[in-house]
C-alpha positions in Angstrom: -139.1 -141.7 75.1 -137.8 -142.6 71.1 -140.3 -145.1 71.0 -143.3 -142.9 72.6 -142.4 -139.9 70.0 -142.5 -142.2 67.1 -145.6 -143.5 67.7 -147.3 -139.4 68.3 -144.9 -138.1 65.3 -144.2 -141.2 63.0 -140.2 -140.4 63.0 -137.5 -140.2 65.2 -137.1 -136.5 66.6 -134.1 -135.4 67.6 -132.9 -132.9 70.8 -131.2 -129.8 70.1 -129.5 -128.6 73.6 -129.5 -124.6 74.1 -128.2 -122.1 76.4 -130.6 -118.8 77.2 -127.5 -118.0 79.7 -129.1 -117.7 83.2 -127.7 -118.8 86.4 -129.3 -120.2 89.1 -130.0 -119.4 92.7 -126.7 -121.6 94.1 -125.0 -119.9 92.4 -125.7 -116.2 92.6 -125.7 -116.2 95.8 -129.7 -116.0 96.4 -129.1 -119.7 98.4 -125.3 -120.0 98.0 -122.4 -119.3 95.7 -121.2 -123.0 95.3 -123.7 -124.8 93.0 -125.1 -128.6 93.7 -122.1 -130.2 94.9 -122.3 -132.5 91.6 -122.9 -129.7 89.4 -119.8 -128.6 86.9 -119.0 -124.9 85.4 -121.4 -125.9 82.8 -124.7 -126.4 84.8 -125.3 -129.8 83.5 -125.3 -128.2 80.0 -121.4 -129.3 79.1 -123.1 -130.5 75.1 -125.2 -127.5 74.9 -124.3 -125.3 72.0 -122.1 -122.0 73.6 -124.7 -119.1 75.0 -125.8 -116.3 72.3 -129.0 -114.5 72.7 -129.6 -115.3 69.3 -131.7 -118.7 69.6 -132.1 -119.5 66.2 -128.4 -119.5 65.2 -128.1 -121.7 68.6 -130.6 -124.3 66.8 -128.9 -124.1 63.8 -125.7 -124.7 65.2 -127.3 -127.2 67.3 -128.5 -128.9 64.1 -125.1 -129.2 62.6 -124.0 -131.5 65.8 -126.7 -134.0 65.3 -126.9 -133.9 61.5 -124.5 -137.2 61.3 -127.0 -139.0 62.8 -130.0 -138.0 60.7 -131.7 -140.9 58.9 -133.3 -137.8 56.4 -132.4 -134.0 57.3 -134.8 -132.8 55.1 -137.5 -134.6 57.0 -136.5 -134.0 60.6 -138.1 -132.3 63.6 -136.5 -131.4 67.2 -136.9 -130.7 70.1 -135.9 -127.3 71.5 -133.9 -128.1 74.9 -132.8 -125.5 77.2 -130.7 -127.3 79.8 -127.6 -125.5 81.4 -128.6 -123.8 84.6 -132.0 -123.2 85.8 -134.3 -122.1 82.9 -136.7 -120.2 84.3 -134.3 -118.0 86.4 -134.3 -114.6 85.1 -137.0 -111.8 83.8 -140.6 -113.1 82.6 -139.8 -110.8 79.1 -136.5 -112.0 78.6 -137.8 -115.7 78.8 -141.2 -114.9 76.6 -138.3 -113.9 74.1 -136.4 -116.9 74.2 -138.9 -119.1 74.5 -141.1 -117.7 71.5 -138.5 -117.7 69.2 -137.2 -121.4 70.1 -140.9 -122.5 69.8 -141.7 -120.7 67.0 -138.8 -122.2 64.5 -140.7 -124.1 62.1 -138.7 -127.4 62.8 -139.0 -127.8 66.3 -142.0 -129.7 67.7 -141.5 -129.4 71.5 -139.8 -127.2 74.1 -138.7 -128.5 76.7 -136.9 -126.3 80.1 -134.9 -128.0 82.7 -135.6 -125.6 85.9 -136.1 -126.1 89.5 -138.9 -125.9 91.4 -138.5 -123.1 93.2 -138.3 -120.9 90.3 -141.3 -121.1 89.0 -143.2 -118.1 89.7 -146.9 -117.3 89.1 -145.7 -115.1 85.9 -143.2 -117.9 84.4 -146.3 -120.2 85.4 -148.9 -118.0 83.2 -145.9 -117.9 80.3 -145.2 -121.4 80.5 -149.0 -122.0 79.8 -149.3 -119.5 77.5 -146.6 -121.6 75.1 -147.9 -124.6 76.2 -151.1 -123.4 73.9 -148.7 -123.5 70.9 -147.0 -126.3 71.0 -146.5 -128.8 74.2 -144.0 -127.9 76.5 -142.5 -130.3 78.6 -140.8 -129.2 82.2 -138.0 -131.1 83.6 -137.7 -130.9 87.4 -134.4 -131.8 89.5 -135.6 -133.6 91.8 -132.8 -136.0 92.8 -133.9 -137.7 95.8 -136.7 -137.5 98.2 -134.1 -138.1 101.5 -133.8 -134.5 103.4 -130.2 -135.9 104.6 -128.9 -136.3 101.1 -130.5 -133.3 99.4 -128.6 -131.7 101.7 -125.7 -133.2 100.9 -125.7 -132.1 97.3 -127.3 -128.7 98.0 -130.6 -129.1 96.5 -131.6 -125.8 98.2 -135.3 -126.4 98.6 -137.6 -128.7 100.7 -139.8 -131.8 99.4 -142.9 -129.4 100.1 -142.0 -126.8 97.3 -141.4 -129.6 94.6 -144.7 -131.5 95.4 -146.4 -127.6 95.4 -144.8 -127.0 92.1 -146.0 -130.2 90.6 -149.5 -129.6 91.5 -149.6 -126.2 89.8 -148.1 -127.6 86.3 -150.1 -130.4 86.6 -153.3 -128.1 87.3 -152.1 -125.9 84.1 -151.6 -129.3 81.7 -148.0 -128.8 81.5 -145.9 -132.2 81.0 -143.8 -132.9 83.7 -141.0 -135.4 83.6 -138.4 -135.7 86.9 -134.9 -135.9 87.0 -133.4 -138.5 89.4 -129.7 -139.3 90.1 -128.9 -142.7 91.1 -126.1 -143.4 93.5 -125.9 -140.4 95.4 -123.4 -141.1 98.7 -124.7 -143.0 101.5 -128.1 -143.9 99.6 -128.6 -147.3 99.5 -130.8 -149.5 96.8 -133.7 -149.3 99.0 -133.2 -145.5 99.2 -133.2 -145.0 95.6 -136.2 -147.1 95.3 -138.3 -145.4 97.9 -137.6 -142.4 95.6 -139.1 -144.3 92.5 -142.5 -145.1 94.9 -142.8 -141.8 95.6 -142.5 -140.8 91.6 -144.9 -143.2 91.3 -147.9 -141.8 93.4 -147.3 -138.2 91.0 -149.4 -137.0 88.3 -146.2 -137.2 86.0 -145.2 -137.7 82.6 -142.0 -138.4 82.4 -138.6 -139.7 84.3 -134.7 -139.5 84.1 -132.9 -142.3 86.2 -129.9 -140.3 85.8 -126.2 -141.8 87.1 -124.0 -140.0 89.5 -121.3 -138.8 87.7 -117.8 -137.2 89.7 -116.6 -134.5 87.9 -113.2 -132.7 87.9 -113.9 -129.2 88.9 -116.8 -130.0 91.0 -117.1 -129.9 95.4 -117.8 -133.9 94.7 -114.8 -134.5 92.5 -112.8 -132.4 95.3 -114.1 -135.0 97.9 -113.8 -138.0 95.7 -109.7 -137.2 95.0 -109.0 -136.3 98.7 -110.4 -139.7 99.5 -113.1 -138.9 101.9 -116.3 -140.1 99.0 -117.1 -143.3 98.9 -116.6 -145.5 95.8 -118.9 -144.6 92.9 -121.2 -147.7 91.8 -120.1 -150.5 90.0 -121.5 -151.2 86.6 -123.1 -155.1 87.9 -124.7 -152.5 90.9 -125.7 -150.0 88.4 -127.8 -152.4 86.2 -129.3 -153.8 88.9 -130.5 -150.7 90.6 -131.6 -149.2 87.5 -134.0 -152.3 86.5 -135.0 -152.0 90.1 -136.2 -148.6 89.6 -138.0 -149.4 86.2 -139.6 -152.2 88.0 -141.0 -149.7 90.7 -142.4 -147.1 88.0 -145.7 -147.3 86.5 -145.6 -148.6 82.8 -147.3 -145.9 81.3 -145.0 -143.4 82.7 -142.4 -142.6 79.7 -138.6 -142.9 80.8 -136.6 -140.5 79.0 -133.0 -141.5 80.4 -131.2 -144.7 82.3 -128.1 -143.2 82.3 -125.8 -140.6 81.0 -121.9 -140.1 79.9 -120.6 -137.2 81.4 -118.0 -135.4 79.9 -114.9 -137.3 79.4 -112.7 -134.9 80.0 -114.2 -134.2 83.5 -115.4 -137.6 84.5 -113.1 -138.5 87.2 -116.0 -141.6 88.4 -117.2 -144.5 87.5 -115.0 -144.5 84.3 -117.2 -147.7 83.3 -119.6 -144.9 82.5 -118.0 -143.5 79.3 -118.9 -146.6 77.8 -122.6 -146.0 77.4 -123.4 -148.6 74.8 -121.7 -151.3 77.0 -124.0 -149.8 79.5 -127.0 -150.1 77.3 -126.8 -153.3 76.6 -125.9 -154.7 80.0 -129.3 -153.1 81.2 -130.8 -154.5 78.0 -129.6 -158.0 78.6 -130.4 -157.6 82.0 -134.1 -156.9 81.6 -134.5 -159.6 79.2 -133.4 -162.0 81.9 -135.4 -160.4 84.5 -138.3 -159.7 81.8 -138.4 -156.2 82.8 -139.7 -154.4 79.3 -143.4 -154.8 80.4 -144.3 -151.7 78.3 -141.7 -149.3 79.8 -139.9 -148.0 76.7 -136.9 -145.6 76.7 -134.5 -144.0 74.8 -131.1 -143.4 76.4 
């Protein structure tokens, strides 16, 4: 993804994580009241700035976390990322609002709303395109897995049908697409994972996160994982070799925004190893150099 935005804006852009405080339906009780069993307080948004309706101070504060790593802060563009919870979950005029005013700051260059697929609605749909005529707009769809017995494991709360439906009409609408994947769910084995990354393949898609299974304190997984009944998370050699699997599987010109993550430390109960993420990065970097893996497929983190 770094190298794919350098070469459409000629610098490094950088992505601002936002709140617009909504909830999501397995949580409110629309589905259930629990969450995704991997899913903490946070709604996968623990390094998003704290909610406020007021967007722009959320991007400027949001600014201020990633100004450290700025090569020139008065040269830099963002991205505008709203990630906690499901982002499309909540009134059509309250997310016009949101949305406008995050697209709309003169330094951010793309917007970009994690959301399910069962939450898009023919009116977020027409919104969605409607900012999509200002500047691109890029959806990011949990996915997870394409096995019915472990999506309901984790309480995905929808079927295979409504995500491939909900594709289709974004794709219809030129909306970018990328698809969030978690690697090392319980009882999927490597060949699981990778029928998961054939499917992927066979979608008119932009973009993919190989994202790692991470046990969190405070979550119904961490709960299993400390009473004992979860099975061991992956081991790092596993981990590499799944992930460069799965990058193997994609096609090379889709862009792969993530091969892996590091979850919160204070939460992360498993795999520790993960904390580490630059020992990760270049075990999966060394790894594809022995495999020759890069063929074309560039990513980012």
């Amino acid at each position: 993804m770094d190298y794919e935005l350098k070469k459409t804006y000629g610098k490094k852009i950088y992505k601002l994580s936002l709140n617009g405080g909504m909830t999501c339906p397995n949580r409110d009780g629309t589905l259930d009241t629990r969450g995704c069993i991997f899913c903490s307080e946070g709604g996968s948004g623990d390094f998003a700035v704290g909610f406020r309706t007021d967007i722009t101070q959320q991007i400027e504060e949001a600014k201020q976390q990633v100004a450290a790593k700025l090569a020139n802060p008065t040269d830099t563009e963002y991205i505008a990322y709203f990630q906690a919870y499901t982002n499309t979950y909540a009134p059509v005029e309250y997310l016009r609002s949101i949305f406008l005013e995050a697209i709309n700051h003169p330094e951010v260059v793309i917007l970009s709303i994690a959301t399910r697929p069962d939450c898009i609605s023919p009116e977020v749909l027409e919104l969605l395109t409607e900012l999509n005529s200002i500047k691109p707009v890029w959806i990011e769809l949990g996915l997870q897995t394409i096995h019915d017995t472990s999506a309901e494991f984790i309480r995905r709360g929808y079927p295979l049908v409504v995500f491939e439906d909900c594709v289709r009409q974004l794709h219809e609408n030129s909306i970018a697409i990328l698809v969030h994947t978690i690697l090392g769910l319980p009882k999927e084995s490597k060949h699981d994972m990778l029928k998961t990354m054939e499917y992927i393949s066979t979608l008119p898609i932009q973009g993919i996160k190989l994202q790692l299974l991470h046990i969190l304190k405070g979550t119904d997984l961490g709960q299993l994982y400390e009473d004992g009944t979860l099975e061991e998370a992956l081991s790092l050699d596993d981990y590499v070799d799944i992930v460069i699997s799965c990058i193997e599987h994609l096609p090379p010109e889709l862009v792969i925004h993530r091969i892996t993550g590091d979850g919160p430390k204070n939460l992360l109960l498993a795999p520790l190893w993960s904390s580490n993420k630059k020992l990760v990065l270049n075990q999966i970097h060394h790894q594809m150099k022995e495999r020759d893996t890069y063929q074309g497929k560039y990513y980012n983190s």
